[in-house]
C-alpha positions as protocol buffer text, in pm:
chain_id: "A"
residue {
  index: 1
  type: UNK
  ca { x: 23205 y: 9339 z: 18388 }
}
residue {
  index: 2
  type: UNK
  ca { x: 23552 y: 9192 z: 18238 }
}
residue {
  index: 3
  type: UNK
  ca { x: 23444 y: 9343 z: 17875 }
}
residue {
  index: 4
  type: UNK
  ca { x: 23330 y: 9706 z: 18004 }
}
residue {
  index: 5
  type: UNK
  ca { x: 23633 y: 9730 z: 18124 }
}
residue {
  index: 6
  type: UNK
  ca { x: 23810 y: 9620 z: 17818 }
}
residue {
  index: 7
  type: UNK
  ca { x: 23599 y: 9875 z: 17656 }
}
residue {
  index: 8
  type: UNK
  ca { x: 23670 y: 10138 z: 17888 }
}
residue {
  index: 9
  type: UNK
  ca { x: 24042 y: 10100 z: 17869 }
}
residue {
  index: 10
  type: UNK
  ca { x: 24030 y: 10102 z: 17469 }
}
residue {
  index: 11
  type: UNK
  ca { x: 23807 y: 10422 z: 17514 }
}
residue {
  index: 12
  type: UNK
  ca { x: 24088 y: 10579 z: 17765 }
}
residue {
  index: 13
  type: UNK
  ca { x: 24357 y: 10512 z: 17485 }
}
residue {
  index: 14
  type: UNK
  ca { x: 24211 y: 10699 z: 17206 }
}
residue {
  index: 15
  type: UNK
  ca { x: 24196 y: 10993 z: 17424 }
}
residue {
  index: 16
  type: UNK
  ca { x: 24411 y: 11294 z: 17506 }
}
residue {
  index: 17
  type: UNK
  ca { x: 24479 y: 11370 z: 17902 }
}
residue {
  index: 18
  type: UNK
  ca { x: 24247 y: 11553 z: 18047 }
}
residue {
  index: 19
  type: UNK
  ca { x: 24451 y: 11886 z: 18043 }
}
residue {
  index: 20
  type: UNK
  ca { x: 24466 y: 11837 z: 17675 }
}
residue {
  index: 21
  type: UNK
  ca { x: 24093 y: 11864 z: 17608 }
}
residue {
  index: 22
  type: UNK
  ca { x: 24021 y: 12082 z: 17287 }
}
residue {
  index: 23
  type: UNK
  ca { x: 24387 y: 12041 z: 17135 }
}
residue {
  index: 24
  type: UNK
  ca { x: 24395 y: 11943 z: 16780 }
}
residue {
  index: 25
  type: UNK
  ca { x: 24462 y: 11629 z: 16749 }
}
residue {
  index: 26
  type: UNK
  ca { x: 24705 y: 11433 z: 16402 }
}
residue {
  index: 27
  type: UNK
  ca { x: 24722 y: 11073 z: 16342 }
}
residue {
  index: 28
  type: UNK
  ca { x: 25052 y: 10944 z: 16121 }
}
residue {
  index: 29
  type: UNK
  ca { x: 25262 y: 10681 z: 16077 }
}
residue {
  index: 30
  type: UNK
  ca { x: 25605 y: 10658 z: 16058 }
}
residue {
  index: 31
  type: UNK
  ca { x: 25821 y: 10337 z: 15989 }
}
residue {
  index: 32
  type: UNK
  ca { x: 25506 y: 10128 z: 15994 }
}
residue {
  index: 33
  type: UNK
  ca { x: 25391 y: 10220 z: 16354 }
}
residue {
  index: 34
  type: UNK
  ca { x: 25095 y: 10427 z: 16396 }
}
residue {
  index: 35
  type: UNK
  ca { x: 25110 y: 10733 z: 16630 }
}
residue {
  index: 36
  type: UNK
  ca { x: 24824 y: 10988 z: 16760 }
}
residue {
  index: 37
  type: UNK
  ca { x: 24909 y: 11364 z: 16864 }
}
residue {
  index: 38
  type: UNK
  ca { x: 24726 y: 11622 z: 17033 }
}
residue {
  index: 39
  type: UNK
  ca { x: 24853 y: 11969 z: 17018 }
}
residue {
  index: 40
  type: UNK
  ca { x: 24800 y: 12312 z: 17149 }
}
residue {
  index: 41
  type: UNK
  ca { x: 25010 y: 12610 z: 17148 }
}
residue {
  index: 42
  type: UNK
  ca { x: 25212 y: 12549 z: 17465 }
}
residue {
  index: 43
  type: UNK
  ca { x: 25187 y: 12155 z: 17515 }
}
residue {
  index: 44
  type: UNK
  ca { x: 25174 y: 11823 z: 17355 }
}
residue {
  index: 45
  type: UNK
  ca { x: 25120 y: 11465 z: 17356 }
}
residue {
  index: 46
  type: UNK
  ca { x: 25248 y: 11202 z: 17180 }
}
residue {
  index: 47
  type: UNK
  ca { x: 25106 y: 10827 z: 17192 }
}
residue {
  index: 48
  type: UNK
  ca { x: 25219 y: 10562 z: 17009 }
}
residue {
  index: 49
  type: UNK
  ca { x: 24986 y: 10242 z: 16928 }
}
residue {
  index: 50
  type: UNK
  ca { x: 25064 y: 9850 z: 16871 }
}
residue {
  index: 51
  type: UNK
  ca { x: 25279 y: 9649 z: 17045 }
}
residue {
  index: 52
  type: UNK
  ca { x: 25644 y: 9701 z: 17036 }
}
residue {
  index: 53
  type: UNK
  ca { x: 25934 y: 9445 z: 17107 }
}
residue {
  index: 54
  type: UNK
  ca { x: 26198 y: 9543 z: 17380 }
}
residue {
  index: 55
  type: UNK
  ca { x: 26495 y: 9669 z: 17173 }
}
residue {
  index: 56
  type: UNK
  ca { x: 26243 y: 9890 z: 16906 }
}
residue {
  index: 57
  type: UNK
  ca { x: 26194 y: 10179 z: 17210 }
}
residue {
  index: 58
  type: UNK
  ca { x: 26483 y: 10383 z: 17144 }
}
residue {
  index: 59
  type: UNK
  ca { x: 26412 y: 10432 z: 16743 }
}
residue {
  index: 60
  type: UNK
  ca { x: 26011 y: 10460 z: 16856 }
}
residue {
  index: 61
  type: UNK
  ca { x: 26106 y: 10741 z: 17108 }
}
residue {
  index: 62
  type: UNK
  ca { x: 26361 y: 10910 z: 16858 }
}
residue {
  index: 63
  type: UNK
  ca { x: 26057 y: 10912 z: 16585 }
}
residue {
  index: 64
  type: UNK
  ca { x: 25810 y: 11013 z: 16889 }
}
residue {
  index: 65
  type: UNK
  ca { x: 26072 y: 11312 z: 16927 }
}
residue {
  index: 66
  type: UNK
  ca { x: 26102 y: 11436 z: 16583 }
}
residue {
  index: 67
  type: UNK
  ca { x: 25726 y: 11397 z: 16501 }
}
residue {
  index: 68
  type: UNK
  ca { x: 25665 y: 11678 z: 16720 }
}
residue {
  index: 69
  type: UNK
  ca { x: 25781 y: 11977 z: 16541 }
}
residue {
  index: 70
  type: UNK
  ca { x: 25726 y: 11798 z: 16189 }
}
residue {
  index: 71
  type: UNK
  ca { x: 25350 y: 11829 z: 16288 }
}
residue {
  index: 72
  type: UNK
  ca { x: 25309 y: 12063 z: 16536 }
}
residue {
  index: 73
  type: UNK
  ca { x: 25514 y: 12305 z: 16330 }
}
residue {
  index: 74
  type: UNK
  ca { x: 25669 y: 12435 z: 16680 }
}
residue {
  index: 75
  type: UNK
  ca { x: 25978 y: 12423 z: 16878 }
}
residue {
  index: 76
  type: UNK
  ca { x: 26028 y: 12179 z: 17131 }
}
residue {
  index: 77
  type: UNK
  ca { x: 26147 y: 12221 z: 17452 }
}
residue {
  index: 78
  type: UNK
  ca { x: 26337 y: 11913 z: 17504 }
}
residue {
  index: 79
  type: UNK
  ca { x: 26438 y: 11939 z: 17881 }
}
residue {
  index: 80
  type: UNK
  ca { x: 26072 y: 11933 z: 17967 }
}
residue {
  index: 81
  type: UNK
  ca { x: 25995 y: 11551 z: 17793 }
}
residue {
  index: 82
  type: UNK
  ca { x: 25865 y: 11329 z: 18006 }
}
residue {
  index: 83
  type: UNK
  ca { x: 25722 y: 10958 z: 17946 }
}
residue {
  index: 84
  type: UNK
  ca { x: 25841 y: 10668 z: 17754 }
}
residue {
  index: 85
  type: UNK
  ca { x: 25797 y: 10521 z: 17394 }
}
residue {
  index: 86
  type: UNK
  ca { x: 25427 y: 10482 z: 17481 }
}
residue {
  index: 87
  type: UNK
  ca { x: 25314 y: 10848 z: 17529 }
}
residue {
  index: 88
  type: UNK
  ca { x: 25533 y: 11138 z: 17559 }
}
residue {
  index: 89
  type: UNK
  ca { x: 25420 y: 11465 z: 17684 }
}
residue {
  index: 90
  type: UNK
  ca { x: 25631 y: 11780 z: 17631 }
}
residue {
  index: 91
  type: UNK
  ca { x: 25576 y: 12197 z: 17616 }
}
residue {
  index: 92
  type: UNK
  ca { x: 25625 y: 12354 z: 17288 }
}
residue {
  index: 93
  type: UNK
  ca { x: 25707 y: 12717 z: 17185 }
}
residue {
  index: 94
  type: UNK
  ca { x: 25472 y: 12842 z: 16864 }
}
């Protein structure tokens, strides 16, 4: 039971929210840290994977900020971020 879990949780990371379904989705990596985004015309998502030590957040949320018009190739409508350095959500004006 322990390793479906497991499983299930490492399935539920490599996916968008549910809202999301259907967005296209863009894998990078910037300073060495992998990142996943899924996109539509209005919203996005931003999740970063790996582990990350307590004082890297602030650069990792500053990168998670400027990755999305870099790939998105849309404005961002900063007062409506919400989340951490481990997934941002945000709209976005096309």
């Amino acid at each position: 039971m322990r390793l479906f879990t497991l499983l299930l949780l490492t399935a539920c990371a490599s996916s968008p929210m549910p809202g999301m379904a259907g967005a296209a989705k863009a894998e990078v990596t910037v300073n060495g840290r992998s990142y996943t985004l899924w996109f539509t015309d209005a919203r996005v998502e931003v999740v970063r994977h790996g582990w990350a030590s307590p004082g890297e957040h602030q650069q990792i949320r500053a990168d998670m900020i400027a990755l999305i018009p870099q790939v998105t190739g849309c404005n961002l409508d900063e007062a409506s971020l919400t989340g951490d350095s481990g997934e941002l959500r945000a709209s976005i004006r096309c």
